[in-house]
C-alpha positions, 0 to 999 in steps of 0.5 A: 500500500505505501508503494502505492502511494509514493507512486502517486506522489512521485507522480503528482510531483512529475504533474507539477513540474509539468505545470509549471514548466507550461507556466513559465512558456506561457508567461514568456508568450505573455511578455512578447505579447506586452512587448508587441501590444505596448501593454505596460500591465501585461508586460508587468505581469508576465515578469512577475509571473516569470519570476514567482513560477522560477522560484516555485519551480526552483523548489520541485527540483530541490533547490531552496529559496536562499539558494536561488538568492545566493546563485543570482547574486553571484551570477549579477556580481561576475557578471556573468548573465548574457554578455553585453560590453555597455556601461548602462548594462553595468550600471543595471548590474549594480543597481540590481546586486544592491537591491539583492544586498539590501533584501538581507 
């Protein structure tokens, strides 16, 4: 009986996973939506939804929230998101590791 049931928990893990793996395309669509409609409100939300679904989806594989903080602020301090060589692309960099910074 307990096999049973671990197989539909592993099962409704899968699902979710799943789920939020449809989200997070989903949402990308809603962002060139917004981009192509000139729809601040969409594209406002179709962000925060990329951003909640990541860090829900982080979870189902494992990873903490605190971890996903920690890998994106070492991520914005190297640098090392797409690579473009342009002092506003820095300057977007350190605004965004101070507000990571100041979040602790």
């Amino acid at each position: 009986m307990r096999d049973t049931q671990k197989d539909l928990d592993i099962a409704k893990h899968i699902k979710l996973i799943e789920w939020l793996k449809t989200e997070l395309l989903d949402n990308v669509s809603a962002l060139f939506r917004g981009f192509q409609q000139g729809r601040d409100v969409l594209l406002k939300e179709a962000l925060a939804n990329l951003i909640l679904l990541s860090y829900l989806l982080a979870r189902r594989l494992g990873m903490k929230y605190s971890q996903l903080d920690e890998l994106i602020l070492e991520k914005i301090t190297r640098g090392s998101g797409p690579q473009h060589d342009s002092d506003m692309w820095r300057s977007d960099l350190n605004l965004l590791e101070t507000y990571f910074r100041s979040k602790k």
